[in-house]
N, C-alpha and C positions, 0 to 999 in steps of 0.2 A: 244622618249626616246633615249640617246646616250647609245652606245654601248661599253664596253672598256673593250679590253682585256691586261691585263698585265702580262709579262712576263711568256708565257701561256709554259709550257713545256709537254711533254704525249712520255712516252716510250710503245713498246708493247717488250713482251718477248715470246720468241718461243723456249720453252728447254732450251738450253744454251747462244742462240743468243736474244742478244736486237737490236731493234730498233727503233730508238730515230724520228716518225715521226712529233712531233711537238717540236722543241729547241728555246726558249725565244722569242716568238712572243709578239709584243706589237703592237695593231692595235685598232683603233678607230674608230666610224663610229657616225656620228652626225644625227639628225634629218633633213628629208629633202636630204640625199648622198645615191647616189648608187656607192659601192665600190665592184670592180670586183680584184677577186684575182687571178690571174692566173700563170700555171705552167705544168708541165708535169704530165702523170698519176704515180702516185706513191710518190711525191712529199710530201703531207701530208694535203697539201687544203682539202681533207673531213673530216679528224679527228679534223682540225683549226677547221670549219663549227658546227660538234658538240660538239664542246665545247663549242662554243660560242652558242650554242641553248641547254646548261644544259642537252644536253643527256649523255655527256663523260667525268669524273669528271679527270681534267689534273694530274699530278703528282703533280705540282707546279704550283707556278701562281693565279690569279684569274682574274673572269668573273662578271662585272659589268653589269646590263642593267638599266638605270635610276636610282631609290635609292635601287635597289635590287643587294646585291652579292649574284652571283644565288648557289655557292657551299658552301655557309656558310647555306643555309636553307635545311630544312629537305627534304625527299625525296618527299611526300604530295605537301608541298609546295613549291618546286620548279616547281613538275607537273604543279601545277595551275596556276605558273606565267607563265608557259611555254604555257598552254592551250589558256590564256587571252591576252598575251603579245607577242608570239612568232608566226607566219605564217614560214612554212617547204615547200619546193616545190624540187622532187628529181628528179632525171634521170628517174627512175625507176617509176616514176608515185606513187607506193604506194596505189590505191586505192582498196576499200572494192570490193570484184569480183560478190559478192552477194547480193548487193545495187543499187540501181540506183542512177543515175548522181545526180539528187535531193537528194537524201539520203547521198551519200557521200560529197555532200557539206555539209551539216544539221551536219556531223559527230561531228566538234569541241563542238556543244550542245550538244550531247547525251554524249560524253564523257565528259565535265564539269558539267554533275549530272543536266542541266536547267531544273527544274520544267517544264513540259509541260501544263500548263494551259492554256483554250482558246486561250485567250487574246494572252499571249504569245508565245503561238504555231502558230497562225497566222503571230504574228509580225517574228516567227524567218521562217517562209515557206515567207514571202514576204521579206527577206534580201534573202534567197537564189533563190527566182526570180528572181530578181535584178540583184545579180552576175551572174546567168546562159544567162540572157539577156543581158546583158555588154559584157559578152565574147563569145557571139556567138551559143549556148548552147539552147537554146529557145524549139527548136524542138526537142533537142535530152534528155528532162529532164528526163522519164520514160526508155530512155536504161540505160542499161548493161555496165559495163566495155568493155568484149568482142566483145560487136555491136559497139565499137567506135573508130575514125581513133587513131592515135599517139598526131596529133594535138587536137584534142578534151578532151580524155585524161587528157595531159599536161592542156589544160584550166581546166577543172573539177577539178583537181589538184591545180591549183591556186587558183580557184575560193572558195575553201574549205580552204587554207591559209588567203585567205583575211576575211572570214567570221566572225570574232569575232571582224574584225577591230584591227587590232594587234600595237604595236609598230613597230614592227622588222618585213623583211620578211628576209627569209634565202634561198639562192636558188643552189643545188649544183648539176652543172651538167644540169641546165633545159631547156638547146637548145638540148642534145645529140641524141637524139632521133627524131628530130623534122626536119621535111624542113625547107628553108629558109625562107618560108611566113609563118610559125606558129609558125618557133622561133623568127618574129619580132614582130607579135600578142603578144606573151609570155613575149617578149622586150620592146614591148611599155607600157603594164598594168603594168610595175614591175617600170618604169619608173615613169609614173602617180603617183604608190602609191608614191613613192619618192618628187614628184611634192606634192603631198596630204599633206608632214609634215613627213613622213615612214621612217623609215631608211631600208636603203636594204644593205645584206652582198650577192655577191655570187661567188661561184670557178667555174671558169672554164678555159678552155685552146682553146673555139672559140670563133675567130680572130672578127664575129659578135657578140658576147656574152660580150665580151667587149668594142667594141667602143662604146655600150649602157649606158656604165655606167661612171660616173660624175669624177671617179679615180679610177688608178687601182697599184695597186702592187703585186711582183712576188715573190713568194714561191719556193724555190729550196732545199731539202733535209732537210725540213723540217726549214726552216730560209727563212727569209725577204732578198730577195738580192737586191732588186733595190729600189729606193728613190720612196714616192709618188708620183705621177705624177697627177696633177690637168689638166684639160681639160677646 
């Protein structure tokens, strides 16, 4: 599904002082592109990110993903195109601390309400086989958040975006944390999904984090300042 953001605006207000982190972003992402946005921290790259993943409804502007404008539908259903259609991967990992790796992959079904019947409780435990075996994960399916490196983690974390098979992945921030062999691991799958049909959006401001991706344009005080740049 393509991605389009039009003329996307988001002020925050603090008392008396506004400020204006996202001003008339118009950005696109096609089927099949990994587009890396980058910029300085503070810039407005993560508020861009969710909006464009329906979690932060702009001032102005609107958020297309495929035939869905995701701020014109109700709050319900936006969730569920977000649940179906959208993969999140943060800095910050995000994951359940009281789940195991297997589990917090599995997470995207429990939270889209999936009937757990037989049939399909198997089929959804042998997708997240798959992905824990794809990314390395094999042995570590029964830890813990806490028993696991940074890099491990960050895959667990991926490996849980990809699992519904998404449109979209969105990635913000997903080398920060990471050496340089786990943020190429992390680089290469988000690649792949790309290569798969995927559209990928993600912000960041490492110099590896975006030679990864297929084009990149740069976010400064909340504006597009530099042309796209196709690779």
């Amino acid at each position: 599904m393509e991605l389009t953001l039009n003329e996307i605006t988001k002020t925050y207000q603090s008392g008396r002082l506004s400020v204006r982190a996202v001003d008339g972003v118009t950005l696109s992402v096609s089927p099949g592109e990994f587009v890396a946005v980058q910029g300085p921290s503070g810039c407005g790259k993560s508020t861009l990110l969710l909006v464009a993943g329906g979690l932060l409804k702009p001032d102005s502007g609107s958020v297309k993903l495929g035939d869905y404008q995701l701020y014109s539908l109700n709050t319900n259903e936006r969730a569920a195109v977000r649940n179906r259609q959208i993969g999140f991967v943060f800095q910050q990992f995000h994951l359940i601390p009281y789940l195991s790796v297997t589990d917090n992959v599995l997470a995207p079904a429990i939270a889209g309400g999936t009937n757990d019947g037989t049939a399909r409780g198997n089929s959804l435990a042998s997708r997240a086989d798959q992905l824990t075996q794809e990314l390395g994960l094999a042995d570590r399916r029964r830890h813990m958040p806490n028993e696991l490196s940074s890099g491990e983690r960050q895959r667990t974390a991926l490996a849980r975006a990809l699992f519904n098979r998404p449109a979209l992945l969105l990635a913000d921030e997903p080398t920060g944390n990471l050496d340089a062999e786990n943020s190429q691991i992390a680089l290469n799958h988000m690649r792949q999904f790309a290569r798969d049909g995927g559209s990928v959006l993600m912000v960041t401001h490492d110099p590896q984090a975006v030679a990864a991706a297929d084009r990149v344009v740069e976010i400064r005080d909340g504006c597009l300042v530099a042309p796209v740049e196709s690779k």
